[in-house]
N, C-alpha and C positions, 0 to 999 in steps of 0.2 A: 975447086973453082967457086962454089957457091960459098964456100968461109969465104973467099978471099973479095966477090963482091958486098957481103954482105960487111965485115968492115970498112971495105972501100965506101959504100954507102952510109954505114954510122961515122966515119970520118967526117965525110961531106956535109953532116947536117950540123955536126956539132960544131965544124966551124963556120959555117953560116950563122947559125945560133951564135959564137961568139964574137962575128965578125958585126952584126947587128946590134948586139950589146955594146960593142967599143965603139960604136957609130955614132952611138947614143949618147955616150959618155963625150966622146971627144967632139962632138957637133951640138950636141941638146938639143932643146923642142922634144917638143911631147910626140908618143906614137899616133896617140887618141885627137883627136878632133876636141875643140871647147865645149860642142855638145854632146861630145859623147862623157866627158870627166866633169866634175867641178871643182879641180884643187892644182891642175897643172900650170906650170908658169907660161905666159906666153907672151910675145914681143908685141908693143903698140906700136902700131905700123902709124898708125894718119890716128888726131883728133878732131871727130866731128863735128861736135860742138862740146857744152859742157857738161852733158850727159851719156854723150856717144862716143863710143872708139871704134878702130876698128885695126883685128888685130893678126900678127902674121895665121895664113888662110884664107886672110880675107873677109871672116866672120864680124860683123858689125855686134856690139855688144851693148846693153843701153844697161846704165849704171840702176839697181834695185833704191827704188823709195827715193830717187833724186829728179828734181823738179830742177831743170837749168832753165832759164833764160831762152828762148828762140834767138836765134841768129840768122833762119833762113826764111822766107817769104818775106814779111815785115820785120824788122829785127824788135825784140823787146827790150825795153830798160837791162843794162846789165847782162846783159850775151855776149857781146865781144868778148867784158872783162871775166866770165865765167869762163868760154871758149879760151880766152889765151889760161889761165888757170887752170884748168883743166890741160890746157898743154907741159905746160910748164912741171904737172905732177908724172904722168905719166909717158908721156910722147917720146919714144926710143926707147924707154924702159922696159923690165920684166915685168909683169904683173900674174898674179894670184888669179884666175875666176874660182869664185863659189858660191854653187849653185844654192835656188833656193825652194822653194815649192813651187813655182810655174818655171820653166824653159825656157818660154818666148814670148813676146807681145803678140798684138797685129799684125805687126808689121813685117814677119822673121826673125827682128833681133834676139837673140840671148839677152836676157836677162841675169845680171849676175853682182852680187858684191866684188868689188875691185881692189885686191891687196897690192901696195906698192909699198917694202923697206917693211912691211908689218905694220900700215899705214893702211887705212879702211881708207879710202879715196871716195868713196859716195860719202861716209860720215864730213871728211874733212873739207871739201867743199858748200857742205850747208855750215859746218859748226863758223868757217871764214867769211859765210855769206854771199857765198857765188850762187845758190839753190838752196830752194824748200824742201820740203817733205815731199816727195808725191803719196797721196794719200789712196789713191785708184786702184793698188796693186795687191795682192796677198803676198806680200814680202812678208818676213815675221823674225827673221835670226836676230837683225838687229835692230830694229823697228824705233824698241826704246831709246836706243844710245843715238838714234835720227833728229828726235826729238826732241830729247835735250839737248843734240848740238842746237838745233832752231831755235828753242825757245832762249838758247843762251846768246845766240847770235841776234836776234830780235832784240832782246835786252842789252846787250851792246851797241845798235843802231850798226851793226858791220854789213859790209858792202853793201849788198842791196836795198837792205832795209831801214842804210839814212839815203841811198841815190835813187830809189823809184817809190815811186806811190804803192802803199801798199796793194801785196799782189792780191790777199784774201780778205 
């Protein structure tokens, strides 16, 4: 009697165990939460503005070392056209978070670099001119390649920087 539950029970687990694997497989989405990994893909549910997502779970994420545009209390120069920009990259898509040395702001958000296609999405909205630098953070992976998108986007006069007064 005791073989025969004792099978009966290694049956049950293993296929649970695989019935959770094909779950995974054939539904995707990550097991882990955005803050508990930094490298799972996950669905942009809504875009915030051109700094902020937020994405299936619900977790709002604010894009590392990007300075967008305000859209909400008084809008700044260039928020709209960062916010639609910002939609337009990521908005229904899979994205990449990766983390970086802090977690989160003030505010709760995650902080994270945003991969879309293999597409660094904080780089490519400053290198286009929708966002600066934010300089406030201890981001550090890709800080440099920020920077020279900015400065090459400033030397082109792109979006923001022939449409608003300079920000700094």
């Amino acid at each position: 009697m005791r073989g025969r539950l004792g099978c009966l029970a290694a049956g049950l687990y293993v296929g649970l165990v695989l019935g959770l694997l094909v779950g995974r497989v054939l539904w995707g989405g990550p097991v882990a939460g955005p803050a508990e990994t930094g490298r799972e893909l996950y669905r942009v549910l809504r875009v915030v503005d051109g700094d902020t997502i937020v994405v299936e779970g619900g977790e709002h994420v604010r894009y590392l070392g990007v300075d967008a545009p305000e859209t909400h209390g008084t809008p700044e120069c260039y928020g709209r056209e960062a916010t639609e920009r910002n939609r337009q990259l990521v908005e229904g898509k899979r994205v990449r978070l990766e983390a970086d040395r802090r977690d989160r702001d003030r505010y709760g958000r995650l902080l994270r670099w945003v991969w879309v296609d293999g597409t660094l999405v904080n780089e490519q909205l400053i290198r286009e001119g929708y966002a600066t630098v934010y300089r406030d953070e201890p981001a550090a992976k890709y800080m440099d390649r920020l920077l020279a998108a900015e400065a090459e986007a400033r030397g082109r006069g792109a979006g923001l920087w022939s449409a608003c007064r300079p920000r700094r």
